[in-house]
C-alpha positions as CSV (number, residue, x, y, z in Angstrom):
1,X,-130.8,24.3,-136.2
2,X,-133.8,24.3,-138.6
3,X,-136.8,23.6,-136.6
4,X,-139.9,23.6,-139.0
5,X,-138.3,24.0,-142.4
6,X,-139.7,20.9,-145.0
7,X,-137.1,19.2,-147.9
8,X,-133.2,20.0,-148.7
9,X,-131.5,17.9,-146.5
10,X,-128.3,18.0,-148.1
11,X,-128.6,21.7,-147.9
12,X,-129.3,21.9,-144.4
13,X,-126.6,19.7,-143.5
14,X,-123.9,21.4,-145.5
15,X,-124.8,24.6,-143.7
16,X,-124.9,22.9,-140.1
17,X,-121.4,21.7,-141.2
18,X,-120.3,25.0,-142.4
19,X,-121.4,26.6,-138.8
20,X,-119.6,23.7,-137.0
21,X,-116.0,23.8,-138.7
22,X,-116.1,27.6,-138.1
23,X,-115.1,28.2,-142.3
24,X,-118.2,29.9,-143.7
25,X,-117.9,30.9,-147.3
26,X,-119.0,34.5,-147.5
27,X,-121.2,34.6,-150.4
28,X,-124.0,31.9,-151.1
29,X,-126.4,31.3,-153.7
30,X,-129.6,29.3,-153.2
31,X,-131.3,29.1,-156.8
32,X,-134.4,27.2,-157.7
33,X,-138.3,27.1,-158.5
34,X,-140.7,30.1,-156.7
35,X,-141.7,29.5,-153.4
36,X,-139.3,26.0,-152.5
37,X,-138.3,27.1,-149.4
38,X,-134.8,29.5,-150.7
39,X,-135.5,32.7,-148.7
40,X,-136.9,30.9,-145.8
41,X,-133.6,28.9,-145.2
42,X,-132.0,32.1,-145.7
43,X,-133.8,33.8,-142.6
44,X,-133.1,30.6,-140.7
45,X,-129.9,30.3,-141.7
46,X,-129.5,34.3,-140.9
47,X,-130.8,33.8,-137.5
48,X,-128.1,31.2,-136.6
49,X,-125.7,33.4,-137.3
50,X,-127.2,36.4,-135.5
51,X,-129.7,35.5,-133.1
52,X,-133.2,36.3,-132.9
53,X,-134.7,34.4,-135.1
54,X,-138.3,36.2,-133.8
55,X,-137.0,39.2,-135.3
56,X,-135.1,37.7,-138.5
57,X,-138.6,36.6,-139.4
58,X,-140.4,39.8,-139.5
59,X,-138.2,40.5,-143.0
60,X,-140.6,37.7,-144.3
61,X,-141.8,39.5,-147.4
62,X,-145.0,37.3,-147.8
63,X,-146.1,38.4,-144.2
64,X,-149.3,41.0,-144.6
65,X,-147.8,44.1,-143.7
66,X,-144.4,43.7,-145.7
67,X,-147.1,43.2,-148.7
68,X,-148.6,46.4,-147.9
69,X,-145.1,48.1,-147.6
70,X,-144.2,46.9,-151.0
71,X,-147.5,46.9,-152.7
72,X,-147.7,50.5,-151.7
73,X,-144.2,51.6,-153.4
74,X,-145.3,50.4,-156.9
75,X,-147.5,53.2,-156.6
76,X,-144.7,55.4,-156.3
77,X,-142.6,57.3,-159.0
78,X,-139.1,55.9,-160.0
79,X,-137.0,58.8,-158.3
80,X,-139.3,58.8,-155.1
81,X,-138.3,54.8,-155.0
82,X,-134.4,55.3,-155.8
83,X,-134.1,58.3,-153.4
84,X,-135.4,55.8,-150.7
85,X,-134.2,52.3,-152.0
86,X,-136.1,49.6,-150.0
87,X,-134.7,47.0,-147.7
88,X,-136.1,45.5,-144.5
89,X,-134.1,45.2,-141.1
90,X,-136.0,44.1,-138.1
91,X,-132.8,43.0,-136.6
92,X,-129.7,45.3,-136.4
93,X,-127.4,42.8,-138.4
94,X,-129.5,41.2,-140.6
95,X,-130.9,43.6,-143.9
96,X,-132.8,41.6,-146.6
97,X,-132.8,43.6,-150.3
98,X,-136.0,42.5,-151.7
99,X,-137.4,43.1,-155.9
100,X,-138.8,47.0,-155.9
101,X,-141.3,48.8,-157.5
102,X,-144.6,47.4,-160.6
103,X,-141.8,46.1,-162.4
104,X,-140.0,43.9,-159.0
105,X,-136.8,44.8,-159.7
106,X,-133.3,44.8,-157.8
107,X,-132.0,48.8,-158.2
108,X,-129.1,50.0,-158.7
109,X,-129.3,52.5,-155.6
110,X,-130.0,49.5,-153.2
111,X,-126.8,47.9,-154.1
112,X,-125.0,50.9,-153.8
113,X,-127.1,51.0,-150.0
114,X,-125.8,47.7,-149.5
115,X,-122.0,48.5,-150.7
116,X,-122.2,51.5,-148.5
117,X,-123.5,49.8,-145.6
118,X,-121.1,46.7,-146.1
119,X,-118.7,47.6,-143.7
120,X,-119.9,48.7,-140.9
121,X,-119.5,46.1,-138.3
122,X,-121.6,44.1,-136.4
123,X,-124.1,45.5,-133.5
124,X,-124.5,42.4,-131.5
125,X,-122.2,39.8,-132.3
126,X,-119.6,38.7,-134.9
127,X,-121.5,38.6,-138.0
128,X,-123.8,40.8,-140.2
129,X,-126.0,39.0,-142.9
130,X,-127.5,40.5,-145.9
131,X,-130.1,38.9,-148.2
132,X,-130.4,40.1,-152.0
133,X,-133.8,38.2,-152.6
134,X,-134.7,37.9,-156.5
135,X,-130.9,38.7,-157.3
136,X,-131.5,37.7,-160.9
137,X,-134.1,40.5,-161.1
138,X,-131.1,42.9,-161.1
139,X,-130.2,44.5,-164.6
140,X,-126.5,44.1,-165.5
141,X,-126.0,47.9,-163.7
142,X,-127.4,46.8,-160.7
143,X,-125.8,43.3,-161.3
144,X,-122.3,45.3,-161.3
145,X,-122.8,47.3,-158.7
146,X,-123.1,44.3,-156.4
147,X,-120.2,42.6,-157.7
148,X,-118.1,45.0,-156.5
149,X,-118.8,44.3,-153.0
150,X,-118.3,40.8,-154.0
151,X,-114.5,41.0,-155.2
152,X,-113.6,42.1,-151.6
153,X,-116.0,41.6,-148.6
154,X,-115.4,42.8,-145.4
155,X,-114.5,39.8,-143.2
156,X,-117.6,40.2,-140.9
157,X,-120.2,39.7,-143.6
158,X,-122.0,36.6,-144.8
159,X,-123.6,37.5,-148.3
160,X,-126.8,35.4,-149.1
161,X,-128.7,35.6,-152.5
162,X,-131.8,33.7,-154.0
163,X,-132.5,33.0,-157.7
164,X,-134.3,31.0,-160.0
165,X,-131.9,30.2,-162.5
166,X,-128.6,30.4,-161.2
167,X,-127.9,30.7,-165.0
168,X,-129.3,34.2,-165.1
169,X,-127.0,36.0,-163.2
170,X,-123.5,37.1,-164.4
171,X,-120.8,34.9,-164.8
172,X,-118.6,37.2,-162.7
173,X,-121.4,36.6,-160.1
174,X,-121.9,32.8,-160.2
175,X,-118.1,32.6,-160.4
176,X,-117.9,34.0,-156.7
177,X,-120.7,32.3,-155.1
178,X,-121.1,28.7,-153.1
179,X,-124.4,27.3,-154.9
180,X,-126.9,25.2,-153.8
181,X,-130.1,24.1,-156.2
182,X,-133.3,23.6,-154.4
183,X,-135.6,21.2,-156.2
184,X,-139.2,20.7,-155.6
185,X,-140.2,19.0,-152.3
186,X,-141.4,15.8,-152.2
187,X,-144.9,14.3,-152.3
188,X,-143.8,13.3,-148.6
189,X,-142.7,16.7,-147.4
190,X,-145.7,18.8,-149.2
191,X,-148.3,16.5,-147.4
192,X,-146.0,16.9,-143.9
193,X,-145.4,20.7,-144.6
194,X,-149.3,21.1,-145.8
195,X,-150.6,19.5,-142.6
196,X,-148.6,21.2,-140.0
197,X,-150.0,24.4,-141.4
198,X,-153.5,22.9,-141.5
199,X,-154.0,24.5,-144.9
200,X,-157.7,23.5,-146.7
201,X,-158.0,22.0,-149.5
202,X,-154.8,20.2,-149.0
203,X,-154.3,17.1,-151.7
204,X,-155.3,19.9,-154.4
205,X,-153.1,22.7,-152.8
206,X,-150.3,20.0,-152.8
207,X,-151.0,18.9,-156.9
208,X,-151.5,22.8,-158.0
209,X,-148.6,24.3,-155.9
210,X,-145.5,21.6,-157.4
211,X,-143.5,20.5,-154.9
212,X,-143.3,24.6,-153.7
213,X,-144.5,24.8,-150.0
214,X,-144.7,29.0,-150.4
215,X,-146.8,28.3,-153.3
216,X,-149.5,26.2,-151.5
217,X,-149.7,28.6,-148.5
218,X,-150.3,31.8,-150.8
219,X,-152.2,30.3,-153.4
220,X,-156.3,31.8,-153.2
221,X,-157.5,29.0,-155.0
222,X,-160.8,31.3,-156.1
223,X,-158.4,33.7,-157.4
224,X,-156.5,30.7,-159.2
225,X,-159.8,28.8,-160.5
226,X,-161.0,32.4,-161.7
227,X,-157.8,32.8,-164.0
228,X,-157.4,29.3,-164.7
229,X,-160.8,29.8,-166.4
230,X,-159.6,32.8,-168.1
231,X,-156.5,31.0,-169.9
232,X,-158.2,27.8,-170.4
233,X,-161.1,30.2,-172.8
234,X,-157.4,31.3,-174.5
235,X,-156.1,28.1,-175.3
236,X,-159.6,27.0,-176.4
237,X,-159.3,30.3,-178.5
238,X,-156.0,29.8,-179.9
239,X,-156.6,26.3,-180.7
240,X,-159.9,27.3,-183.2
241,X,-162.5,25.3,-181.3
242,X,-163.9,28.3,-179.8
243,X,-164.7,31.3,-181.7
244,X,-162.5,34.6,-181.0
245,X,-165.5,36.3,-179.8
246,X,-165.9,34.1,-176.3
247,X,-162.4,35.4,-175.6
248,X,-163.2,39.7,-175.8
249,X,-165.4,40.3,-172.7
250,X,-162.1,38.2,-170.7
251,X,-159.8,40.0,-172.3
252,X,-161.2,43.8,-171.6
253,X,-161.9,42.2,-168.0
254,X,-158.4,41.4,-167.4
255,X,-157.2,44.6,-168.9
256,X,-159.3,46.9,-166.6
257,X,-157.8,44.8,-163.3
258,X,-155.0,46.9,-161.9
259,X,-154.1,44.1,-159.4
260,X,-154.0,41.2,-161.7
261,X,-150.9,41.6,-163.5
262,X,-150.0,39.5,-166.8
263,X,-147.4,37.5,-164.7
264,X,-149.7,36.1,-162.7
265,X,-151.7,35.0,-165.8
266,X,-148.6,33.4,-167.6
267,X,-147.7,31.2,-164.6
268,X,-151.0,29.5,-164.9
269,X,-150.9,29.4,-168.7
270,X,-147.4,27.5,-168.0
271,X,-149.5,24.8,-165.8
272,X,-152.0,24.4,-168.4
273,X,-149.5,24.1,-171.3
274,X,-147.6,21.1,-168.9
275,X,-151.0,19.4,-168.4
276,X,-151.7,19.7,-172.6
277,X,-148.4,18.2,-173.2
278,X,-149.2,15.7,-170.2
279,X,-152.7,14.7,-171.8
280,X,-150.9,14.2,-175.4
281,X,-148.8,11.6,-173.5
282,X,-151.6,10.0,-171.4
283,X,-150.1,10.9,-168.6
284,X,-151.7,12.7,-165.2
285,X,-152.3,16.0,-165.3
286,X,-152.1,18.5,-162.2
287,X,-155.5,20.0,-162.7
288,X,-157.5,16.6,-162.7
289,X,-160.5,18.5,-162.9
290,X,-160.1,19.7,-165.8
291,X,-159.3,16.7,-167.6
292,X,-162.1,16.4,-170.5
293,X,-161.3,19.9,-171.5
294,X,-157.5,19.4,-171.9
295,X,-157.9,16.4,-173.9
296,X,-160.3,18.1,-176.1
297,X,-157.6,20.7,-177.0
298,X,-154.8,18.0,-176.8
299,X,-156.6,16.2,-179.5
300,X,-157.4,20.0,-181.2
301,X,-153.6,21.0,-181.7
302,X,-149.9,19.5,-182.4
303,X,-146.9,18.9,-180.5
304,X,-145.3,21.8,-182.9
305,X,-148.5,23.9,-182.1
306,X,-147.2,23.0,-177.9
307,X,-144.2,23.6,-178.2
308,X,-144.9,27.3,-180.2
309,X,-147.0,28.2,-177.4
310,X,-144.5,27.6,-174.7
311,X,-141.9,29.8,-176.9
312,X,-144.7,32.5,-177.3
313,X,-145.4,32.3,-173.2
314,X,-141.2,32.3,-172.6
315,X,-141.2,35.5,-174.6
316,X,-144.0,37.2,-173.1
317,X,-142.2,36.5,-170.0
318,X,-139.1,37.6,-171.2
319,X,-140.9,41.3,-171.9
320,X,-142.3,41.7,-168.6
321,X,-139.7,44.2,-167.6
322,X,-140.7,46.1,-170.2
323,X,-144.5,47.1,-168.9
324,X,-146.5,45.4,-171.8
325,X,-150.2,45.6,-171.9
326,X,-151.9,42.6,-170.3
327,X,-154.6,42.4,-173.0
328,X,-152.1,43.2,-176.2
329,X,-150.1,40.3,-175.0
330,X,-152.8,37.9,-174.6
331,X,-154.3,38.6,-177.7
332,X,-151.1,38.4,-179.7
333,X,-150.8,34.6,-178.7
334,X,-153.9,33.8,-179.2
335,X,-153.3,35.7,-182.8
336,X,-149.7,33.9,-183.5
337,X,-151.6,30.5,-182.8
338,X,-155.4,30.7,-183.7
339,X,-155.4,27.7,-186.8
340,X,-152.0,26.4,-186.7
């Protein structure tokens, strides 16, 4: 029923079951770590329900020109984006509600598009399927707007949201769902799932990306290596065995980048935090190359002064909503931490 999909058996099975017996629950959840395989499953599983999978997967959102369509939007001012709320439908019972606008958000006006749209029945066959990708990107507004629909579903439709943290979303929400975590793939399934898509660079890709098969097909490993640099210099910085100087000329760079935002940059500090911690333990780190350089700041800094710097990057990532300066943020941990 699944042909090409890598890892979470035991979800794949409980879905093939749920299809067989006939009793699908109406709203599921699928929660776990970026790029694991959740929305995939969900097109797959959409698909099964509705036919034409060729068309299901045109909602992929990392495909090129569903990149350009939302890449294009962030451009665009709030009330242009909520008289226009965005959604993709390549097929007539299938709609996927993805994260909108610079700040990749679930709206409030696409919720009330999807409650409006809710009833109407299916086109083609017996179902209609609607995918809320990133549902824990929705504020509480947008949150409750949803939940409505939730309390009383038309019979015909098969709710299907992904999330990191099932924990994020609203109690009211989680309380209505049927969950299923997706954990990292294997070592087994990355090298299988890596190979069939005859990826370069594959044992790193594999290390780097974490057990997350969207991870290793998007990653630009220049790109990665070239901000990798830039938040290894920070942590140099912010452990005092480089002078605040080397770190200005990276900073303004990063600042003038329109492209680059600070999430991007946090995600790799994240990896390079694990690896510190890693190195303290003599352990193996993900970014092998870089091994003498970690264990000089490992031996630089505390397990107090690690686990600050994780609270400091949880926070910055906690204020991403808000539009915070890429280079005030930065500087501030390097700031909070520099001698500690």
């Amino acid at each position: 029923m699944f042909p090409d999909y890598y890892g979470h058996q035991h979800v794949t099975r409980a879905l093939t079951q749920m299809m067989s017996s006939g009793r699908l629950p109406q709203t599921i959840l699928f929660s776990g770590p970026e790029g694991v395989g959740k929305a995939t499953l969900a097109r797959r599983f959409a698909a099964a329900l509705v036919g034409s999978p060729e068309k299901t997967e045109r909602d992929d959102l990392s495909l090129p020109h569903n990149l350009e369509i939302t890449a294009a939007r962030e451009t665009w001012l709030a009330e242009k984006r909520n008289e226009d709320p965005l959604l993709f439908s390549s097929h007539p019972d299938f709609i996927t509600f993805p994260p909108d606008g610079p700040l990749r958000q679930i709206s409030i006006p696409q919720m009330r598009l999807l409650r409006e749209r809710a009833p109407f029945k299916p086109l083609k066959g017996q179902r209609r399927v609607f995918l809320i990708d990133h549902i824990d990107r929705a504020n509480d507004q947008a949150a409750n707007s949803l939940l409505k629909t939730l309390e009383e579903p038309p019979a015909h439709l098969v709710l299907l949201l992904t999330a990191e943290n099932a924990y994020d979303l609203l109690p009211t929400i989680r309380s209505r769902v049927v969950p299923f975590h997706f954990s990292p793939l294997s070592d087994a399934d990355m090298t299988a799932f890596i190979a069939s898509r005859g990826l370069s660079d594959g044992p790193r890709r594999a290390t780097l990306a974490s057990g997350s098969p969207g991870i290793a097909v998007s990653m630009e490993l220049d790109v990665y290596d070239k901000r990798r640099s830039g938040m290894l210099l920070l942590l140099k910085v912010a452990a005092g065995i480089t002078p605040f100087g080397a770190w200005v000329p990276v900073s303004e760079t990063i600042g003038r980048s329109k492209s680059d935002r600070l999430e991007f940059h946090l995600k790799v500090l994240y990896g390079l935090l694990r690896d510190l911690l890693t190195a303290r333990e003599g352990g193996e780190i993900r970014n092998r190359d870089l091994r003498e350089e970690i264990d000089a700041i490992a031996r630089a800094v505390s397990f107090e002064w690690i686990r600050k710097a994780v609270g400091k990057v949880d926070n910055l990532s906690s204020l991403l909503a808000r539009s915070i300066q890429k280079t005030i943020a930065l500087d501030s941990f390097i700031m909070e931490l520099r001698g500690r």
